[in-house]
C-alpha positions, 0 to 999 in steps of 0.5 A, a space after each residue: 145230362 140225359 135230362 137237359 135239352 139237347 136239341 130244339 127243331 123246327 118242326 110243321 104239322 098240317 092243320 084244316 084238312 091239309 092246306 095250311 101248316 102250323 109250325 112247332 118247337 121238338 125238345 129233345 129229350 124234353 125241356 121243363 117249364 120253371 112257371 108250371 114245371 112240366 116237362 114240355 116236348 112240344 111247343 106251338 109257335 102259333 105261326 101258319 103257312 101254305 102247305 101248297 103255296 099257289 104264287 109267288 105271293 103265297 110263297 114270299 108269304 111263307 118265307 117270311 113266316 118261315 124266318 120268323 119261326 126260325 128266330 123264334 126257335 134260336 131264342 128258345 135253344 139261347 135260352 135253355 143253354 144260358 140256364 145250362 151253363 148259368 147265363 142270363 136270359 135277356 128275355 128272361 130278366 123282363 120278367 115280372 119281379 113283383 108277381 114273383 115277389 107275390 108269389 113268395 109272399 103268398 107262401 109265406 105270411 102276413 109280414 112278407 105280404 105286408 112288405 109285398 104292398 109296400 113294394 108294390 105301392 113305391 114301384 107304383 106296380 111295376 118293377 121288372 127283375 133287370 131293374 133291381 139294383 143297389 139304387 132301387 133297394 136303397 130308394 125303397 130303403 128311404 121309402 120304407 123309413 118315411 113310410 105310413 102303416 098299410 092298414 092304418 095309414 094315419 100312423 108312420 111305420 114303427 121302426 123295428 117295424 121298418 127293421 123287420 120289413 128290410 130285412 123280409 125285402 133283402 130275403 126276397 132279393 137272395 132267394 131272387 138271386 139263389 133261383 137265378 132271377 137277378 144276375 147280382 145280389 144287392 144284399 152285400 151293398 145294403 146296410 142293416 136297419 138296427 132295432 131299438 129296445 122296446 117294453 113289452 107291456 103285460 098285465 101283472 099276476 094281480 091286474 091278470 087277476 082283477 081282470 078276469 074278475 070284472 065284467 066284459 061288454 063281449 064274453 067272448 072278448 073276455 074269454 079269448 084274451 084270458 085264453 091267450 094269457 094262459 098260453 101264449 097264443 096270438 091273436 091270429 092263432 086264436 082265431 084259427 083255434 078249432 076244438 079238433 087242435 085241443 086233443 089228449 095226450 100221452 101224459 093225460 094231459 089236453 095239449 093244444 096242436 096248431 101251425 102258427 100263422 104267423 111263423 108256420 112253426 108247429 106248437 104242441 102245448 101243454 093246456 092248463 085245467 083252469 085254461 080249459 076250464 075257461 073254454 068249457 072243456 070241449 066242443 066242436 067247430 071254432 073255439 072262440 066263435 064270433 070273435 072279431 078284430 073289431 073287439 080288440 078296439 074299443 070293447 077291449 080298452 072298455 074292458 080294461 078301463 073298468 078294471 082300472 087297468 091304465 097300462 097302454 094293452 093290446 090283444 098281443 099283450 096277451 102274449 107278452 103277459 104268458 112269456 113274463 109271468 111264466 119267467 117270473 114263476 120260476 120256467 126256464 126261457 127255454 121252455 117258454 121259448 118253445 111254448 111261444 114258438 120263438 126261434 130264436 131264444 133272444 127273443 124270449 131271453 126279453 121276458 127274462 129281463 123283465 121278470 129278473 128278481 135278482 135285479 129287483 133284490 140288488 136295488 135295495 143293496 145300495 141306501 142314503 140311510 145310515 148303517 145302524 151300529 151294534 154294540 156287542 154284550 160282553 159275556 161277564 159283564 
């Protein structure tokens, strides 16, 4: 308890040579600031009086300015003992939600800051800690099902997209309730968003191939793409990628080290020869230098369109082709689930189903054909 505040005193200092007074707060032991926490242990009020009051005008003057500081440190002691004993600080839920909101978001990564934006867009820029409740968070819930993408806004949010953002929102909420922000945790009044099972599309190991043999507009386009197919990397992890994350190992192998952007997970991977190979095998500075988000446009569907490839490929699918191809060879999905930086293995367990050879065996199991008879020879006959 030695820590916690105990006392808060009115206290004044003479300022300009003497002929004014300038109150102040005195925090015994010391009380911490939650925005900058530093212990504070003292705290101007910005408030003047006379220190020699000359009439009765100057007097009057300085009990007023006297009551005001007198309230102002009854709030401040009201505050510190509501967050002593868990109460709320009225002044405290006018708090600013979203710059809270922004604050985690920017600590987090580009999906949180995506749900920041839309939060920000339907509160219209404005939302106070008081004014969350099961009435807002199902409004932004109805929001959010309606909702067009942030960036192309022409498009509607895809639902497990949607899925995905509530369940970000409903995190911030119980962080928000954890660190005493919020008095109730709306999340146990809100209903789930459920997900639909979707296709990863990915190249097969004979387009993977036809690929890497046809001609690309953008070599670095080209590169950057096999690259990723070879180990899993996302688009914003190959952009990130310096030649200082490719470095040798124990085993004499190259790995490639990085913090993921998207997850902040750490991956330590193994890099094929034929990978490096492909990047050329050292260097210095970024690995793919010049890559763009705009090559993944038009450039990429160029590439692909060549290459006679029709499948509907994005630069992710980079990904989805390392996860089936490596199932289908015969890894087990919990060595891919620790290569691609899934936490969980339900995840990767997708690649598994679509690369399952058992089911592919099973569908010849059953035939319109009829069962071809054999007549047996007897020995002796």
């Amino acid at each position: 308890m030695s820590n916690i505040c105990k006392t808060v005193t009115l206290r004044t200092r003479k300022i300009k040579g003497g002929e004014q007074l300038s109150f102040y707060l005195d925090y015994y032991p010391g009380y911490r600031d939650e925005s900058t926490m530093k212990v504070m242990r003292h705290e101007s009020l910005g408030i003047y009086i006379y220190a020699k009051p000359k009439n009765q005008r100057e007097r009057d003057y300085n009990d007023r300015m006297r009551e005001k500081a007198e309230a102002l440190r009854c709030r401040r002691y009201e505050s510190i003992v509501n967050e002593r004993y868990d109460f709320f600080d009225r002044d405290k839920m006018k708090g600013d939600f979203l710059a809270y909101f922004k604050l985690k978001a920017d600590k987090k990564n580009c999906k949180w800051q995506h749900v920041y934006k839309h939060f920000e867009r339907f509160a219209n820029g404005k939302c106070r800690f008081d004014e969350i409740n099961v009435d807002l968070c199902n409004k932004f819930r109805e929001y959010l099902l309606t909702a067009p993408q942030t960036i192309h806004t022409e498009h509607k949010l895809h639902i497990n997209s949607i899925a995905g953002y509530w369940s970000t929102f409903r995190a911030v909420l119980h962080t928000a309730y954890r660190e005493h922000k919020i008095m109730e945790n709306p999340n146990g009044f809100l209903e789930r968003i459920d997900t639909i099972p979707t296709e990863k599309e990915h190249l097969s190991k004979e387009e993977l191939v036809r690929l890497a043999n046809t001609p690309c507009e953008y070599p670095v386009l080209k590169t950057a793409f096999l690259f990723a197919c070879l180990t899993g990397l996302r688009k914003s992890d190959i952009r990130q990628l310096t030649w200082e994350n490719i470095q040798p190992y124990g085993d004499g192998g190259m790995y490639v080290t990085l913090r993921m952007q998207k997850t902040k997970e750490l991956v330590n991977n193994p890099i094929s020869d034929e990978a490096l190979e492909l990047i050329g095998g050292s260097g210095t500075g970024k690995v793919f230098e010049g890559f763009t988000d705009k090559m993944t446009q038009i450039p990429l569907k160029n590439w692909l369109k060549a290459a006679s490839i029709t499948k509907k490929i994005s630069f992710h699918c980079s990904r989805h082709t390392f996860g089936s191809l490596q199932v289908d060879a015969g890894t087990s999905v919990y060595t891919v689930q620790h290569m691609l930086g899934h936490k969980n293995v339900s995840t990767t367990q997708i690649y598994a189903n679509m690369a399952d050879e058992s089911k592919r065996e099973s569908v010849n199991r059953i035939t319109l054909k009829p069962v071809k008879t054999v007549q047996l020879k007897v020995v002796g006959q």
